[in-house]
C-alpha positions, -999 to +999 in steps of 0.1 A: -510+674+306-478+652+293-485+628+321-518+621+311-509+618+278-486+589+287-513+573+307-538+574+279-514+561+251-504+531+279-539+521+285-546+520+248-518+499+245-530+476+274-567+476+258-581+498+287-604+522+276-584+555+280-596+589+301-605+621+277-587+639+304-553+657+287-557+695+293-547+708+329-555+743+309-555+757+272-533+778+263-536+801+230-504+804+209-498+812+169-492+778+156-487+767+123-487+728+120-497+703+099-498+665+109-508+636+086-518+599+108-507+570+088-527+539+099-519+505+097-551+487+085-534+455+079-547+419+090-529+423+122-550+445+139-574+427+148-595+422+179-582+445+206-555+462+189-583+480+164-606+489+186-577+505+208-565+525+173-600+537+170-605+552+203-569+569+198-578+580+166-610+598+182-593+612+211-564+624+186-588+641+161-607+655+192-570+671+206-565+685+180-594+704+167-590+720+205-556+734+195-564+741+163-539+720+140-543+708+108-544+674+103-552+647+081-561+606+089-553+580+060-553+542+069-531+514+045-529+481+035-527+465+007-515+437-013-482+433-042-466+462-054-498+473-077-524+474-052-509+495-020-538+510-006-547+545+012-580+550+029-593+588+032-609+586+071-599+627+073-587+653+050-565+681+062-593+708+048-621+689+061-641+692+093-643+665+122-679+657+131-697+626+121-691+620+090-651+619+101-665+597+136-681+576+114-652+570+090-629+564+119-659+531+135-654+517+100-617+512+098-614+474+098-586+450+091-581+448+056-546+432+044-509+434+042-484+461+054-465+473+027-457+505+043-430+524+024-455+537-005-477+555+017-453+567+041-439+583+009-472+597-007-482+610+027-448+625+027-457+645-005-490+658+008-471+672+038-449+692+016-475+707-004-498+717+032-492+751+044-481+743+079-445+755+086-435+721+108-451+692+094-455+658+111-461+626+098-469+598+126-475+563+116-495+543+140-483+504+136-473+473+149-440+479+129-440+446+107-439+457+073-446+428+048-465+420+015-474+389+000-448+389-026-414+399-017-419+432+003-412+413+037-377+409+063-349+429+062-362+446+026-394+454+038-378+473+071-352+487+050-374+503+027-400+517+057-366+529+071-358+548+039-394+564+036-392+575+065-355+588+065-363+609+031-396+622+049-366+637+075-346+652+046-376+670+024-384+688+064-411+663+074-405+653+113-416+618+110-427+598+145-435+562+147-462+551+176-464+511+181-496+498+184-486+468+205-466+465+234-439+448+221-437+460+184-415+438+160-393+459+140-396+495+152-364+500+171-346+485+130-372+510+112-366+538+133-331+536+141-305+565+130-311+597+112-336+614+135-369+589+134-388+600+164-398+564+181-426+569+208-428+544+233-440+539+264-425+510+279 
């Protein structure tokens, strides 16, 4: 159900606690997809905004192990150029129950958002799944920046780039805000096919 969709992803976004409501029905199909979650775990998510990424991230997985998908969750944060960080919560070939659940209640702010290195590694491990589309959403509030350098126009331009070469290897790469009124995202996603989903 699309509409309920929208309604879940805009009372995350409003810090409501969402309704596991999607399906009006299930309908069986041959699919062959493979989606990776890229999760910002920087600083700013904080308070509201984290718990809101964790009950997405639950109702996500939950979706789709229904439909039968594979899919992978990695969070990312990070600090300088030699310490970009990727945290397992789900791999592709592994099964959702509670060791996944569990993974997902421990995500916790951690620190920057140097974003272009994972987008690109997650990238990679999408082109070596088996899933004939692959997707690669990253869930953020769209203000990549390090402590060094990595930050303004550089940092967006790079995240821009990741995500543009994602598009050319045959990776259909979508970018979810976490806030209402994300930063950069419109700059980051802006020309050459970046899927930006919003729902304001």
């Amino acid at each position: 159900d699309l509409d309920a969709l929208i309604e879940l992803l805009g009372d995350i976004r409003a810090g409501l606690t969402p309704s596991d409501r999607l399906y009006t029905r299930l309908l069986r199909d041959e699919r062959d997809i493979s989606v990776m979650f890229l999760v910002d775990m920087s600083n700013s998510t904080q308070g509201w905004v984290g718990v809101a990424l964790k009950e997405a991230l639950v109702l996500l997985a939950e979706a789709l192990e229904v439909v039968g998908d594979r899919y992978g969750i990695y969070g990312f944060s990070g600090m300088r150029r030699s310490r970009s960080e990727l945290f397992h919560i789900k791999h592709p070939e592994e099964s959702y129950g509670t060791v996944v659940q569990q993974r997902i209640a421990a995500v916790m702010p951690k620190e920057y958002t140097r974003m272009g290195p994972p987008i690109r590694h997650l990238t990679k491990k999408l082109l070596e799944s088996q899933g004939k589309i692959r997707l690669l959403v990253v869930i953020s509030d769209g203000k990549p920046e390090d402590y060094d350098d990595y930050k303004g126009q550089y940092a967006i331009e790079d995240t821009r780039k990741a995500l543009l070469e994602a598009k050319g290897a045959g990776v259909f790469p979508f970018v979810l805000p976490s806030i209402s009124r994300p930063m950069n995202t419109w700059r980051i996603c802006s020309g050459g096919g970046i899927i930006f989903l919003s729902m304001t």
